[in-house]
C-alpha positions, 0 to 999 in steps of 0.5 A: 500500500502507498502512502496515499492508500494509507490516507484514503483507508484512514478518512474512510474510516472516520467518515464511517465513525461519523455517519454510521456506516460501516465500509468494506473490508480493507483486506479485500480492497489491498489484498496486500495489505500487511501489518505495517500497512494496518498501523499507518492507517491507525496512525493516520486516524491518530493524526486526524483525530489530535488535528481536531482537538482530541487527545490521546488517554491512553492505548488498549491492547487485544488479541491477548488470548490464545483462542483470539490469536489462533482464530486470527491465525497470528502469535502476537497481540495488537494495539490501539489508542484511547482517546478523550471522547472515549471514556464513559462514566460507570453507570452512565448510559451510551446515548442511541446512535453513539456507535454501529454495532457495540459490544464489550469486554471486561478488563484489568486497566493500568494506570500510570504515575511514572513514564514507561518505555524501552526495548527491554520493559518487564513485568516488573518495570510496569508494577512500578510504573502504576499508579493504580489498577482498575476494573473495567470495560471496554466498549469496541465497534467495528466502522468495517464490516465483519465479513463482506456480504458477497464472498462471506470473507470476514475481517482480519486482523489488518482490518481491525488493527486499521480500525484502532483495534475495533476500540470505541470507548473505555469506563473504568470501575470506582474502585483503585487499588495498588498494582500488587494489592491483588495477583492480577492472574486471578482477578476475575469477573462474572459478566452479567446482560440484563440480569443474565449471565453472559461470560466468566473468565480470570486475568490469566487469560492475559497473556498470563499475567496482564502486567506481561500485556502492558510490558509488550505494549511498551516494548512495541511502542520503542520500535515506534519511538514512543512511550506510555506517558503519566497519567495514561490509562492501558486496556490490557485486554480481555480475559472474555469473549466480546458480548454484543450489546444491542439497544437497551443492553444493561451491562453489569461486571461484577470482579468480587473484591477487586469492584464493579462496572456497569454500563448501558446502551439506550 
């Protein structure tokens, strides 16, 4: 892909933020398209995005489960960015139109009090780093189709990468506490829609360690000359399956001790 590829994929994408609706696949568009291909038209969204005055709160990772890779048939994890307009109160209400077609997935997030980068970040490196963790959810929508109505290819991860990783907005539970008050392998959290049990899973489906997603984070950021800066907060991924959040969808997370999310989608 050229350049100017890069910038059409990248408007494209923001037009379909904007109208609601969704564009085809970029994978069928650039059948060459490849993983530098895919973050350029991310970073084009990023440099779109602070021109109109949004800032970056920090980044989220996905693909962090071994189940996820397999179906997307890679063996790394991939990034996308946090943005201000991205972060919804616990307990608010998504107003109707917000996003295309939302879903959401519950998180431990990190958030920063000190600087964070190098090629050689480990787990121990970003347990300092933190400020404090955080029960969360994040919320994705996808602005791409995901599978083309006429071939029944579906997306892949050039295409969610491209779309900032199908990320759409972040809430964050009340509660804070220290990076090491809790073995982050073992928080957990019961997924409830409208009174009903959706999803269940454990930290540990993390890479094995959600401190281990955010020292690759940073790793892969060196490679780009950038850093995780104060004050960032950092989706270190989902330990469950997305669950689809249609109108009047009342969501509610329950992590035991380490606290609760709620959100709901009008």
């Amino acid at each position: 892909m050229t350049p100017e590829d890069h910038a059409r994929a990248a408007a494209d994408l923001l037009e379909a933020e904007r109208s609601g609706r969704q564009i085809g696949l970029l994978s069928l568009r650039h059948p060459d398209i490849g993983m530098d291909d895919a973050y350029a038209i991310q970073n084009a969204i990023h440099a779109q995005k602070l021109a109109e005055g949004r800032h970056v709160i920090g980044w989220k990772i996905g693909l962090t489960s071994k189940a996820m890779q397999s179906a997307l048939k890679i063996d790394i994890p991939d990034s996308g960015i946090l943005f201000d307009d991205m972060a919804f109160e616990n307990g608010t209400t998504v107003p109707e139109g917000r996003f295309i077609q939302p879903r959401i997935e519950t998180e431990i997030a990190f958030v920063m009090k000190s600087e964070l980068g190098g090629e050689s970040v480990t787990r121990d490196d970003v347990l300092t780093a933190t400020g404090h963790v955080v029960p969360a959810i994040e919320i994705l929508d996808t602005r791409i189709l995901r599978a083309d109505p006429e071939t029944g290819k579906v997306r892949t991860v050039h295409d969610t990468i491209s779309d900032n990783a199908a990320n759409a907005g972040v809430v964050l539970g009340r509660e804070r506490h220290a990076p090491d008050a809790f073995d982050l392998r073992w928080v957990g959290a019961l997924v409830f829609r409208n009174g009903e049990i959706e999803e269940t899973g454990l930290g540990a489906g993390v890479l094995n360690d959600p401190a281990e997603s955010v020292a690759w984070l940073a790793r892969r950021m060196a490679g780009y000359g950038q850093k995780i800066e104060p004050g960032h907060v950092i989706l270190s991924g989902s330990f469950v399956r997305p669950v689809e959040c249609p109108a009047g969808s009342e969501i509610h997370a329950d992590f035991g001790a380490f606290g609760s999310v709620d959100i709901r989608f009008d």
